[in-house]
Structure formats: C-alpha cells, structure tokens
SEKOL-515602 format. One record per residue (C-alpha): z, x, y. Coordinates in steps of 0.02 Angstrom, whole numbers, padded with zeros to 5 digits, always signed. Layout:
ZXY
...
END
This chain:
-01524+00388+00491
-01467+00489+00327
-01625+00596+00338
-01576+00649+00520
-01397+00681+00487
-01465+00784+00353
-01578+00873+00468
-01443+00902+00596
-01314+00973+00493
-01440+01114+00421
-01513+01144+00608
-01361+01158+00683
-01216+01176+00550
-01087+01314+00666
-01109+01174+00820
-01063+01036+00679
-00917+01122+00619
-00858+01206+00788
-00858+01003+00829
-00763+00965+00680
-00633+01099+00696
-00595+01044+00893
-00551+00871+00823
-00461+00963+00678
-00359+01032+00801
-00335+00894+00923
-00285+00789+00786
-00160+00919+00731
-00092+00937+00923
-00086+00715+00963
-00099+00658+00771
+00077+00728+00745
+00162+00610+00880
+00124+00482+00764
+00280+00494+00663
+00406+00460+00826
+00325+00288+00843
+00331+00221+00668
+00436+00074+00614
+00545+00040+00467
+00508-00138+00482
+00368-00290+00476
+00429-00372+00308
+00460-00535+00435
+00306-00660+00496
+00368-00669+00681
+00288-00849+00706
+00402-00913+00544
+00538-01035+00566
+00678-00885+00494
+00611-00788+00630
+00663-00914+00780
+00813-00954+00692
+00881-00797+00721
+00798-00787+00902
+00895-00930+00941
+01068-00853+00856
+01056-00697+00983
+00985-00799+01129
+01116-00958+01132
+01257-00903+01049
+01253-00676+01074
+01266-00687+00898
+01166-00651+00741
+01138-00620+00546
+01266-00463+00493
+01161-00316+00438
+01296-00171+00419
+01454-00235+00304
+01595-00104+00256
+01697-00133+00101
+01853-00074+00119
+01946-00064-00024
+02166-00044-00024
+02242+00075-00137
+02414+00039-00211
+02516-00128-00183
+02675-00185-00235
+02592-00360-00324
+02699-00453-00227
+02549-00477-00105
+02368-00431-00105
+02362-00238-00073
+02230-00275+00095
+02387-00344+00179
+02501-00205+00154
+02546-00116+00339
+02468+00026+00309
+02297-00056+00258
+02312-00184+00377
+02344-00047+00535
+02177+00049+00464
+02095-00108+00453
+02119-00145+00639
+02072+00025+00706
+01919+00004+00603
+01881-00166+00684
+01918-00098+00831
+01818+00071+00808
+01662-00032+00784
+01681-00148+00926
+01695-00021+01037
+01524+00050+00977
+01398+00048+01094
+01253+00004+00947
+01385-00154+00875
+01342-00300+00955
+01476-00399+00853
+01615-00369+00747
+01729-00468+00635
+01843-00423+00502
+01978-00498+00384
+02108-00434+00482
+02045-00490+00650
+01996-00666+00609
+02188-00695+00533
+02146-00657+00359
+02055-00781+00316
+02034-00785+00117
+01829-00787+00107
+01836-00614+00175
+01947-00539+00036
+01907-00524-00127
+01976-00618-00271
+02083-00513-00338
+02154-00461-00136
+02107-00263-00177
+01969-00266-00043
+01922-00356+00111
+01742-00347+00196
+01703-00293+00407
+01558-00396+00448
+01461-00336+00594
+01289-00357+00677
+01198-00184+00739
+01073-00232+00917
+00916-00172+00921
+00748-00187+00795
+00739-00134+00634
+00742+00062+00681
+00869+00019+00793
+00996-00032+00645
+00936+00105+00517
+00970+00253+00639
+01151+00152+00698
+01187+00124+00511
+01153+00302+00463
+01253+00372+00632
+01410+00259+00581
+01394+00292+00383
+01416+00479+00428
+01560+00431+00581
+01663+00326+00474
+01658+00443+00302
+01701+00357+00159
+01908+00341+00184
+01995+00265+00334
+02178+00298+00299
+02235+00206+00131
+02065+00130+00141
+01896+00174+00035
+01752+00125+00140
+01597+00065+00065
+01419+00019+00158
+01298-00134+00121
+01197-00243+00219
+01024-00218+00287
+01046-00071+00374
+01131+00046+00240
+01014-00031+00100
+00853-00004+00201
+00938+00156+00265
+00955+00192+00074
+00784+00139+00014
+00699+00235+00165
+00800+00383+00126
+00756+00401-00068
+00565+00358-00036
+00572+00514+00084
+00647+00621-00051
+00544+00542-00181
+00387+00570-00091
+00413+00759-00071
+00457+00783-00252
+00296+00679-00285
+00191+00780-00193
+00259+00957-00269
+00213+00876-00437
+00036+00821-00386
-00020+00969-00263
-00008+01083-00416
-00071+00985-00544
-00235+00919-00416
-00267+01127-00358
-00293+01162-00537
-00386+01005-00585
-00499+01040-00447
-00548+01210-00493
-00582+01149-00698
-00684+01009-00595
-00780+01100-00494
-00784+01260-00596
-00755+01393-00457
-00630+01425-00322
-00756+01403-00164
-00814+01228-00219
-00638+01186-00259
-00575+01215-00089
-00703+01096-00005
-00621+00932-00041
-00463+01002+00019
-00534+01046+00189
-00617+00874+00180
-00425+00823+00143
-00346+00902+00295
-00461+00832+00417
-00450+00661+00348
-00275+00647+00336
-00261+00727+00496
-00392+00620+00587
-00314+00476+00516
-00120+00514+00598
-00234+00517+00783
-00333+00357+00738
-00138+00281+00695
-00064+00367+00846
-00218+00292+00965
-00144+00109+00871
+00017+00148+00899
+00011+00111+01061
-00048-00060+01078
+00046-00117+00900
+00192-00070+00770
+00135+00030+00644
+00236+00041+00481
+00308+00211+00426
+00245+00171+00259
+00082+00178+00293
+00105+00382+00294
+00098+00368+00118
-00060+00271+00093
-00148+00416+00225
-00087+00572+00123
-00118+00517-00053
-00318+00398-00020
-00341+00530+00096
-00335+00670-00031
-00399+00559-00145
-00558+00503-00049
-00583+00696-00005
-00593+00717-00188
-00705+00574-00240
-00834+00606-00081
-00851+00809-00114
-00857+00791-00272
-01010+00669-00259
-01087+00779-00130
-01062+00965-00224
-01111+00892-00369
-01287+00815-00314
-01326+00979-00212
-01287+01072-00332
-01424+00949-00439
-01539+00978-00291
-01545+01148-00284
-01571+01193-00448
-01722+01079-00433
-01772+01241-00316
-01807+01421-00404
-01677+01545-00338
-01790+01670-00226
-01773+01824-00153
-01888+01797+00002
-01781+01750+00127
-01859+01610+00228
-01912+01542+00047
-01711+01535+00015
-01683+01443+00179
-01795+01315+00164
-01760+01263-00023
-01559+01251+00047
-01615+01155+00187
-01722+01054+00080
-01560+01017-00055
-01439+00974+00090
-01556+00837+00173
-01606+00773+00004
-01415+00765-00043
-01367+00673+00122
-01495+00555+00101
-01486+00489-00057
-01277+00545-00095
-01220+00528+00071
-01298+00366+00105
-01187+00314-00056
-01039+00381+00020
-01080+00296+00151
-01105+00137+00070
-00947+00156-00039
-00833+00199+00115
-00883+00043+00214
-00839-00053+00035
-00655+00007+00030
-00631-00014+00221
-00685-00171+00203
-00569-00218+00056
-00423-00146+00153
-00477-00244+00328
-00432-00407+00219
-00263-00347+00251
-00266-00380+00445
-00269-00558+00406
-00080-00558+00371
+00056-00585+00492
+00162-00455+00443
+00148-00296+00517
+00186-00215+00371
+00028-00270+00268
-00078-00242+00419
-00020-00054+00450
-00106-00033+00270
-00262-00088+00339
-00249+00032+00503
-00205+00183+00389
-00343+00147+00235
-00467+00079+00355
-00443+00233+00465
-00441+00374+00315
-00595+00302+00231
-00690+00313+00377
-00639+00479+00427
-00639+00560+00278
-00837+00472+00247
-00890+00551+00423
-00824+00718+00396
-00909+00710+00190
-01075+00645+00271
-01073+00760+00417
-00978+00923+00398
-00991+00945+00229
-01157+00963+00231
-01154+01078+00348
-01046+01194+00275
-01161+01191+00129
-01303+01225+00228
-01228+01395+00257
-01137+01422+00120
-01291+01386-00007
-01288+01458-00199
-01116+01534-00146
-01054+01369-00143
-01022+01435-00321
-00943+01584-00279
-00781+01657-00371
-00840+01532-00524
-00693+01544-00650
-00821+01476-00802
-00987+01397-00811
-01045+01229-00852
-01193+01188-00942
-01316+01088-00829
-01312+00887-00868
-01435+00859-01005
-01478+00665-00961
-01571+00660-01122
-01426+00708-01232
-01250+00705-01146
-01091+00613-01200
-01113+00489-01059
-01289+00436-01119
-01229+00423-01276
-01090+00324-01248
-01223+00204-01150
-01333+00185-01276
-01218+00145-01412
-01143+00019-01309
-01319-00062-01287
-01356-00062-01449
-01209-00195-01482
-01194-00259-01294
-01118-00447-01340
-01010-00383-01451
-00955-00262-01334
-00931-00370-01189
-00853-00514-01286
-00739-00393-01344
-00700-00304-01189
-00682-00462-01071
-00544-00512-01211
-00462-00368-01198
-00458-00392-01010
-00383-00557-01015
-00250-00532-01145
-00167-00385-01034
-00195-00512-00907
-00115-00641-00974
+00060-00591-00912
+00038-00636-00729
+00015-00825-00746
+00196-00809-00779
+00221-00720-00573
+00387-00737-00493
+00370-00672-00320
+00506-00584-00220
+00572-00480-00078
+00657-00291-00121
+00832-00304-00119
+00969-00176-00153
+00911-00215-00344
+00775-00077-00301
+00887+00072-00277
+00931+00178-00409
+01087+00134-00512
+01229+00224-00430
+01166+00236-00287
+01311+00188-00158
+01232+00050-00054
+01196-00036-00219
+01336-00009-00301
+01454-00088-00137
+01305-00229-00148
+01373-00271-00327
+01551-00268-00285
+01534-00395-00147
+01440-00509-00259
+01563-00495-00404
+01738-00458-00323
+01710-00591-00176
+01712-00787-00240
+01555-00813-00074
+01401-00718-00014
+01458-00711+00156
+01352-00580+00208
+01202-00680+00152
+01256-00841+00212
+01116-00960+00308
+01117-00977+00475
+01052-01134+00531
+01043-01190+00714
+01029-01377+00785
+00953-01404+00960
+01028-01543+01036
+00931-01679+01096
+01017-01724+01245
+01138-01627+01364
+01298-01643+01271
+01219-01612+01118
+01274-01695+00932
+01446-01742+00910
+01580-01687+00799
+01567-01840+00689
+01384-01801+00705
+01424-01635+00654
+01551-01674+00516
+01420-01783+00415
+01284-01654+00425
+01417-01511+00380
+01481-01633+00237
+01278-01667+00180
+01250-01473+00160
+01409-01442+00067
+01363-01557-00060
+01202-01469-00111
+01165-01358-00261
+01219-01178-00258
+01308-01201-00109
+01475-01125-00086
+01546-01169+00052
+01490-01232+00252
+01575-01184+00398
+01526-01271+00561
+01633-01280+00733
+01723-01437+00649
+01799-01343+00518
+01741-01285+00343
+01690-01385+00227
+01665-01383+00014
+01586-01513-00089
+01567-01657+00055
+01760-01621+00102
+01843-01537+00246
+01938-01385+00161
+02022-01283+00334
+02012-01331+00507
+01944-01228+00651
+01984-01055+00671
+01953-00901+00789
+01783-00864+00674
+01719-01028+00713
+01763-01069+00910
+01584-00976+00934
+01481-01102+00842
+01461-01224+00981
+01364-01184+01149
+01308-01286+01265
+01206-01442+01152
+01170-01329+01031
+01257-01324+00870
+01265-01154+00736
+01314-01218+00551
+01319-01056+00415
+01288-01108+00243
+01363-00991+00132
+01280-00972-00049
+01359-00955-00225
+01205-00881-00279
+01072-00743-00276
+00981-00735-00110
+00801-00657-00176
+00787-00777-00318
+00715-00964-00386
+00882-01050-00354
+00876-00965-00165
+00703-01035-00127
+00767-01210-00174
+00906-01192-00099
+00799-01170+00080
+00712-01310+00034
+00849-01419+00035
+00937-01354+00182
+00782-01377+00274
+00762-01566+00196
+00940-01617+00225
+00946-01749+00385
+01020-01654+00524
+01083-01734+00720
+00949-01631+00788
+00809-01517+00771
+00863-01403+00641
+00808-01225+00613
+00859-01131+00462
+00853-00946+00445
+00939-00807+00329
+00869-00683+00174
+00831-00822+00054
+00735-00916+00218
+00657-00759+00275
+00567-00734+00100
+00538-00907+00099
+00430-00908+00253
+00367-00727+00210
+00266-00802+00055
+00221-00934+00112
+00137-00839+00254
+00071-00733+00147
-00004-00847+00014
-00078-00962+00166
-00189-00818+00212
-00209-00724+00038
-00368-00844+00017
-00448-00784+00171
-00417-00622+00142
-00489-00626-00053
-00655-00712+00038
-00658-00588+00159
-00667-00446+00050
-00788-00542-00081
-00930-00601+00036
-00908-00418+00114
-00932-00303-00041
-01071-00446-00089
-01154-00425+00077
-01132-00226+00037
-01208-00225-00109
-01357-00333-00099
-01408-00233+00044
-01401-00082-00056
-01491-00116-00216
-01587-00282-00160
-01515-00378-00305
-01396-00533-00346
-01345-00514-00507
-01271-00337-00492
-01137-00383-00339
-01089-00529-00445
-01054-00436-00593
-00961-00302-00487
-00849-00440-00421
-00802-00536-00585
-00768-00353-00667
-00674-00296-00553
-00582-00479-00542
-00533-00445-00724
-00504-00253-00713
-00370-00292-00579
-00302-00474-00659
-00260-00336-00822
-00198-00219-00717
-00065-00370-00633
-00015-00448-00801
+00020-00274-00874
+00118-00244-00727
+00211-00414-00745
+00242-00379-00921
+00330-00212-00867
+00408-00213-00699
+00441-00402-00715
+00517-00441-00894
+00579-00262-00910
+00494-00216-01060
+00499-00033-01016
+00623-00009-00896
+00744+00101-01000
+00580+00215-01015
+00543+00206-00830
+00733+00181-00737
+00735+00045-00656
+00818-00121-00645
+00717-00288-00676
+00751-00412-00583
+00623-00554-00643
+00541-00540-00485
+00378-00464-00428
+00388-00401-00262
+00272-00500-00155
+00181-00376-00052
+00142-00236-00178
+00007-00342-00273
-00067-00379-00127
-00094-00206-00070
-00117-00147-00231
-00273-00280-00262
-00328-00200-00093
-00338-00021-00121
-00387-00047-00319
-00522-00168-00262
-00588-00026-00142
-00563+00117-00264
-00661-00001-00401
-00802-00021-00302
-00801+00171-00249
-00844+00197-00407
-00957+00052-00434
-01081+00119-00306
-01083+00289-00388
-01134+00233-00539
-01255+00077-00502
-01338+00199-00367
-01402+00328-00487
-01461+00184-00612
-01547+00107-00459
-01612+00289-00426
-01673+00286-00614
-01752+00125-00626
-01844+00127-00446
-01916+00300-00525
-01957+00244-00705
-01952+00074-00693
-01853+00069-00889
-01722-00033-00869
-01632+00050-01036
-01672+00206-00976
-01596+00197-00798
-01440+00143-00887
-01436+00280-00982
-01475+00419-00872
-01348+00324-00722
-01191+00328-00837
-01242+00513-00889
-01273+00583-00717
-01136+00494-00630
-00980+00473-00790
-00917+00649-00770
-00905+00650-00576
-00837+00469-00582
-00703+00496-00724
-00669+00680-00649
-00633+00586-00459
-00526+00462-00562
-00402+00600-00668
-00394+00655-00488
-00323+00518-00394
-00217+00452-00547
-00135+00617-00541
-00096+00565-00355
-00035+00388-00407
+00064+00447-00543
+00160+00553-00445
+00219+00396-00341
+00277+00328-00518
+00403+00454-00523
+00496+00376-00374
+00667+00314-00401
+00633+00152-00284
+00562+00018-00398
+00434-00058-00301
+00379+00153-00246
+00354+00142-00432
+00244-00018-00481
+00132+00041-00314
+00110+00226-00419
+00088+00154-00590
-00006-00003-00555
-00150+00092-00453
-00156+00218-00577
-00178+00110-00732
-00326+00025-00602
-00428+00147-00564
-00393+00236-00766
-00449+00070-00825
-00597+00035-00689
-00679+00212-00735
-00632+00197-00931
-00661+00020-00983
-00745-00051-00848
-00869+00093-00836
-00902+00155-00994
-00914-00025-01093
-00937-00175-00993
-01068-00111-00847
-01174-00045-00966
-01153-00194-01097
-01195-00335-00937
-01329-00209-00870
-01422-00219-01033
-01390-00396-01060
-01465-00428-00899
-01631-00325-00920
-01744-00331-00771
-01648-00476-00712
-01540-00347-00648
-01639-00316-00476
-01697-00486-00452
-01658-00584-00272
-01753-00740-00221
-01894-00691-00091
-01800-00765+00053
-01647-00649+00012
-01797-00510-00032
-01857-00528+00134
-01690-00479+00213
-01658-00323+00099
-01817-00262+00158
-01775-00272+00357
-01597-00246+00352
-01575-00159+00174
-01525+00011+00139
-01562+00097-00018
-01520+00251-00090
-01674+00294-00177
-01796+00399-00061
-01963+00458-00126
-01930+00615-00233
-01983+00794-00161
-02071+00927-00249
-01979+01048-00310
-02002+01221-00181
-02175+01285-00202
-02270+01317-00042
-02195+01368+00126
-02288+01212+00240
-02209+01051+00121
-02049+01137+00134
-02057+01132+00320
-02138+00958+00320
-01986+00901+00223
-01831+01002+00319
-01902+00966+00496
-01850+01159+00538
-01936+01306+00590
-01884+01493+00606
-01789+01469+00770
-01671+01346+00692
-01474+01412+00665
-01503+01430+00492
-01668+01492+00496
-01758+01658+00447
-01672+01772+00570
-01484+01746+00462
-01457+01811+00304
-01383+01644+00208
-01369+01551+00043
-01408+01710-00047
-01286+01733-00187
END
C-alpha cells in the first residue's frame, strides 16, 4: 500500500496537490462554521443523579440552582441599622430585583429586599446583601446572558457597588482569560517555532513544509469537528488541542519525512542528465513513503488510538478531546503520507533551497547519539536501575491525589469574579449560592407530610458542615426549627413532591464537600431522594469518570500493543514501551502534584493552590502524552528494527537507531514543548498544569526515556528483543506491517531505476519537465 502511495504521489504529484488544495479550501470555506456551534460546557455526566436533580428542580417546581449572583454592596450608614436597609439602598435594591425579573434570559429572581430581608442574604456585618437569580438556557445560554447583564448593570446601581459571581460570571471569566491567554500564547510560540524550524531544518524551503502540513491539518480538523457538530456537542476547548497537536504533529511528521528523503537522496549521485535526475527523485520519494511514511502511519494510528480512550467518558467535554486529537492526527498523517510527498517529488534537491547553513551528514559510526547509546550499554543495569528510580521518586507525589473540579480558585488573583467569590464566602455567615438542592418524590398522591418533612429537615440539619436547612416547614439549624415559613420557601412544595436546600458552612470543591454528599445522600428521607448541587455534581463527575478510567487505560494498552507487535513482530518491545511510558507519565503526575497541588512553586508560577488536582486534566494529559510518547517510540524502535533486519547486530541496530533517529526525535520534541510551554503562560491554573505537564512529558519521554532507558532494556534484552511465539509469528506475517523493505541500489543504470519507480517518460514528473534540479 506504502509503495503505491509512493508511486502515486511522484506520477501524479500537481493532481495530488490540486486535490489537497480543494479540501484546503473547502475546509477553510465549512471548517470555519465550526466555532458558532461550540459549547462552553460538558463538565456534567448527564445520566448522574446531580444531573436529574436539577431536571427535576426546573421541571416540578420552574425553579433551579442560581448561576448569576450580584453583590451589592451599601455605601455609608448611620450604624444605627445595617447600611443595606437604608432607603436609598433599599429603593436601588428593588429596581435591581425588579430589572432582572423583567429580563427575558432570568428565569428567577430573588433578592434580600424582595424576600423581606431575610438575614442569610446579608452579610454579617449588614454592608452588603446578595441578588440570587437563575439564567434559562444551557451552559452558552448563561455565559452570553451573564456577560450581556455584567455589561447592562455596570458596576454601581445608585448607592450600590455591584459585584458578579456564580457560574455564569466565573465561567464567563475563565472562558474570557483562556481566550486572551491563548492569543498571547500563540504570539510567543509562532515566533519562537518559525525560527526553530529553520535551525531544524537548515533552510527556509524545508522549513515552510511542516507549516503547510500545519494549515491543512488544523484546517481539516475544524471540517471533521464541524461534520460532528452536527449530530453531538462539541466543546470549545477542544480548539486548543487542534491548533497546538496540529502544529505539533505537522512538525514531528515533516520532519520525519524531509529528513529520510533527504537520507534517500543522497544515497543517489546528483546528475546532470535529466531523466537520470528524475528517476533517482522518484526513487527517494517511494523509498521514503515506504519505509518513513509507513511509520507515520503507524505512529498516527498510535496517538488516535490513545486519544479514542477518551470517548469512553460521559462527559462531553473529555470526549470533544477525542473528536479534535483523533481528527488532527489523522489528517495531518494523510496529508504527511500523501501530499508531502508529492510536493517533494517536484520540488527535489531544492527542497534545500535558500539553506541558511549546512549540516554535516549523520555519521552513524561516530555521532553524539551513538555515542550516547553505547555508553549507556556499556553499564545498562546500572543505568536502568538508576533511571527507573529516578522515575519513581518524581512519581512519588501522586499517591498523595486529591481530585477536584475548577472553581473561581482558578482565576487570577484580582480578577473580579473571584474576588466577589471571596467576599461571599467571608462576609456572609452561609454559602447560599452553593447550597444543595435535594428533591423528594413522593410516593403516593399527597406526597410526605410536614411531620414527615420536619424529621427529615431536622436529620439533615444535624449533619457535619451543615449550616443551615430550609424546607417548606420552615428552616431549620442543628435538629431545631430556627424561623417559620416565609415568601422564599412557599415554592418548595408541589404537588407530592418535596424541594429541601441544604445550605453548607463549608467549601463546595473540597474533602469535607464530598462527605458532606455522602451523607445527604445516606440520611433516611420520606421518599425517593435526589440530591444535586456543586459539591454533588463533582461528586458524580468522578465517580463517572474513575468508573470508566479503567476501560479507557485497557483500551489504549491492548491498542498500542496490538500496534506494535504488528509492526516489529515482537513481544518484548510493546511491553517495554508500555511500562516506560507508564513511568515516564506516573513522573510526569507526581511532579505535577508536587507543584500545582501542594504549591511548591506557585509564587514562581502565579497561581493559587488549592490542594486539589483538577480531575479532568490528568486524564487528558495521560492521553495526549501517552500518544506523543509513543510518536516517538515508533521513530526510534523503527530505524533499530530497520538496523537489525539489515545487519542482524543487535548492539549495532541500537546504536545506529538512536543515532539516525535522536536528532529528529529531540528536534520534534523542543518543537512541541515550545507549543506547550506557551500554554504555561496562561493565567487560568488548570490552562497552566495542561502547558507545563505535557511539556515536562514529552521533554522527559525524548530525554530520559529515549536516551537512557530504551537503549539500557534494548541491550539487556539482546535478541530477545524480536522474539514472538510462532502462533503470534504466524499472525505478524499475514496481518503484520513492517517498516523495513528490501534496500535499493543506489542510482546506477537507467532500467532498475524504472523497475523500482514504476514510471516511464510520459509520467507528470517525467523526462519532458525540467525538476529536482538544484
């Protein structure tokens, strides 16, 4: 299949790229359209039990969880009473309540002042009082209301200062700075990966191929997520994972294609007979797509696979990952396997045209690389004792893991969402707008009654970290009734069903919030109970996620096995893969742990611990790293497997892999760390640990990893290296697919040229055009 791919990309290369620039452009024209239907959202499992509570909130009592708060804070006061109650603050707190119900995007509304000032909606001190309402609509929905009625309302409403929290304006927020972040990102990174791209590759001509590989990718990639967006919710986050492994993959494919035609056609003596000159390009692009391309090939199909694990999960969110990276890889491996090719078919020696300096050719006998290899084999236990210590030291940190959910904790500090966040949790004596909302289906008609009622209420107020529990019997603290009824409360009781709100004294996102759920959810109730709210929502969130992580991790481990073995024939080397790349990425987690976690260097970096990792980050982060660490796995193993098929020196091919394939993997991996890096410099914390975490991966996959322990194992292993048992022998033979291909001449007679090319003098690139002539 490689061979005629090869063949039809130097017998036809204009038709090839004419094809490729009509999807370049139709991807352009539909691909764009993309961005109107992404979502902000998919942080939720919709089968969870959070996820019908607050189904059941909107669909039996028009009701729901607040997600847009204002804090409206009184200026002046004459101490006699609190300053909220003053005329004029109470008049501007009306006409706000009243502003907002008449909103078309408010579904509900409710206020201090039109409740009767009821003291859990003013703050201790009586400076400030809080507007609770609930925004209709999805997730989108709320962010575009919340940013609409930020802007409408301004910060000052008469003697009032206005401040915004809930889930809109902190979403709002977060979405807002990632935007900003992301463009800053990318003028740090374009600049920085232009130059590194022309030291790389040497010359300006070869340096612009991976970025035309780039644009189609990326571009292909917003149609193949446009074409999904219209059977499924796609996340707008995923944008980010298409720009910067699209680039990225550009990179790392070109990169492996230039560099072995390059290796190819230097195999061929530079001649100035013109059909001579055609063949010997023709005869370096098919020998290139065969034996490289069949290992981009390879290596794409290994990180789609990794990030296909992702579809597993419930959230939309994850899965969006797995549309976008499953999408890009493929894309961008088609367009290296396919056009590339042909544009080096035409393009020929002048693919190093406008060289800025020259390289000296790889000297497998004598380079760094095979240097490094052998002195690692000289002391391979030592080194790989040493190594795999090293690995599970950094580790170490994540067995210590606290999962959690961004909150506002992940803005910047200052930032005004967070900052009117803090003041509600330290100036009001409840988390009201973070209360749980649990709902009790009656089981019969007239549903429980209030004694009913009064004992569960009663139960729940008597748990830990529990502040207070209002229900339609009155509110109730520490097993006692503390107020009767009033107007907030009338709502909680339609039809049999019953609404009880459990209002915390503590964190949402944290330890104390999950047990709290727990015990909500285990306290006897007069009916079928269903509890929902922040803490429940990350609750069920994990615990969908970590049902299905397993699957996922088995998915993408019998894959890349199955991969493998069908590429090189062999058991051992898949299994070592896996467990190395196990431990590259466990280091990679506990260092991240040891940072982001316990806030060892968040003065260096800005941001806020919060003892918390956030849940989905590792996941997609063990994704994309696992991908990117087999990417480069393939590269490597498939020019030792080239070696040893040829000499049969197990040493040898060791030696001469590292050598021929070290500078184009560590080159591919300064490359995309430059890319990741730039995502470090985000102000949104979790933006940050998904930057600096991949880039420490794939920095430590092509460093440690590469260098040290595959060569150390390799050498421990000896021959063993390529052995299967003859059953699994027998399938690698049908169904296998290897890169090494028997080894042409180099150009010396007219008639093996054209044996080996397939092409004659009427082909596009034949005789009759003046090409590949520097």
């Amino acid at each position: 299949m490689f061979r005629s791919l090869g063949h039809l990309s130097v017998r036809r290369p204009r038709a090839v790229l004419a094809a490729t620039g009509v999807f370049l452009v139709l991807a352009a024209v539909l691909g764009v359209g993309v961005f109107d239907r992404l979502s902000g959202g998919g942080f939720e499992d919709p089968s969870a039990e959070s996820t019908r509570a607050e189904a059941l909130l909107e669909e039996r009592f028009d009701s729901g969880t607040p997600n847009f708060v204002i804090l409206a804070t009184a200026s002046g006061g004459d101490g006699t009473a609190p300053a909220v109650d003053a005329p004029g603050a109470a008049a501007a707190g009306e006409q706000l309540t009243q502003r907002l119900a008449d909103d078309p995007d408010v579904a509900e509304v409710v206020s201090y002042w039109s409740l009767g000032r009821v003291a859990p909606l003013r703050s201790t001190d009586g400076g400030s009082a809080i507007v609770v309402a609930r925004l209709a609509g999805d997730e989108d929905d709320v962010m575009a209301a919340s940013e609409r009625l930020e802007e409408e309302l301004g910060t000052q409403a008469g003697p009032l200062e206005l401040g915004y929290s809930g889930r809109g304006p902190v979403f709002s927020a977060v979405s807002s700075n990632i935007e900003g972040d992301l463009s800053r990102a990318e003028s740090i990174a374009v600049p920085i990966t232009l130059l590194l791209l022309v030291i790389v590759f040497g010359g300006l001509v070869a340096a612009g191929l991976p970025l035309l590989v780039g644009a189609v990718s990326v571009l292909g990639t917003f149609l193949t997520l446009w074409l999904v967006s219209l059977f499924t919710d796609v996340s707008v986050f995923s944008i980010n994972l298409v720009t910067a492994l699209g680039l990225g993959l550009a990179i790392d494919y070109s990169l492996f294609i230039v560099s072995r035609f390059r290796e190819e056609l230097a195999r061929h003596p530079r001649s100035h007979w013109q059909p001579d000159e055609h063949r010997a390009i023709r005869a370096a692009v098919v020998r290139t797509v065969e034996t490289a391309g069949r290992t981009v090939a390879v290596s794409a199909l290994t990180v789609a696979v990794s990030l296909s694990a992702l579809l597993v999960f419930p959230l939309y969110f994850l899965r969006s990952f797995a549309y976008a990276g499953v999408g890009v890889t493929l894309v961008a491996a088609v367009t290296s396997v396919v056009a590339l090719p042909a544009l080096l078919a035409i393009l020929g020696r002048r693919v190093d045209g406008l060289r800025l300096f020259r390289r000296p050719p790889a000297a497998p006998a004598s380079g760094f690389w095979r240097r490094n290899a052998e002195a690692v084999m000289r002391r391979p236990v030592l080194v790989a004792v040493v190594g795999v210590v090293v690995l599970l030291l950094l580790g170490a940190p994540f067995l210590g893991v606290r999962f959690g959910v961004p909150d506002e904790r992940v803005l910047p500090e200052g930032d005004p969402a967070r900052t009117t966040t803090q003041h509600l949790q330290d100036d009001f004596s409840s988390e009201e707008a973070n209360a749980f909302s649990v709902v009790v289906e009656g089981s019969d008609p007239a549903g429980p009654s209030d004694a009913q009622v009064v004992a569960y209420a009663e139960a729940l107020s008597q748990l830990d970290g529990v502040q207070r529990v209002d229900a339609p019997t009155g509110r109730y603290v520490e097993g006692a009734q503390v107020a009767p009824v009033d107007p907030m409360l009338e709502g909680y009781r339609s039809g049999a069903d019953v609404r009880i709100s459990v209002v915390p004294d503590l964190v949402p996102i944290s330890a104390e919030g999950e047990e709290l759920v727990a015990a909500v959810r285990a306290t006897d109730a007069p009916g079928a109970a269903v509890v929902g709210g922040r803490s429940a929502e990350f609750v069920d969130s994990t615990e969908a996620i970590a049902a299905r992580l397993p699957w996922a991790i088995a998915i993408i481990v019998v894959a890349t096995f199955v991969l493998l073995f069908l590429m090189f024939g062999s058991v051992l080397v898949p299994l070592k893969a896996i467990v190395l790349n196990m431990l590259s990425l466990s280091a990679t987690f506990g260092a991240m742990v040891w940072i982001f976690q316990e806030g060892h260097l968040s003065g260096v970096l800005g941001f806020t611990a919060t003892g918390l990792t956030d849940t989905t980050t590792p996941i997609l982060m063990f994704c994309i790293a696992f991908g990117l660490s087999m990417d480069y796995e393939v590269f490597l193993l498939s020019r030792i497997k080239e070696e040893y098929d040829r000499t049969g020196d197990n040493t040898e091919a060791i030696a001469v892999g590292l050598e021929r394939s070290g500078r184009i993997v560590t080159a591919a991996a300064a490359l995309l760390t430059v890319t990741f890096l730039a995502f470090a410099t985000s102000g949104i914390s979790f933006i940050k640990l998904f930057g600096l975490g991949l880039a420490l991966a794939v920095v430590m996959d092509a460093t440690l990893i590469r260098a040290t322990l595959v060569p150390a194992f390799m050498k421990l292993a000896g021959d063993a290296n390529w052995w299967a048992p003859r059953w699994m022998r027998r399938i690698h033979d049908r169904f296998g697919f290897s890169e090494h291909v028997p080894e042409p001449e180099p150009t010396t007679d007219l008639v093996g040229i054209g044996a080996l090319d397939g092409c004659d003098a009427e082909d596009e690139v034949g005789s009759r055009e003046p090409v590949g002539v520097g």
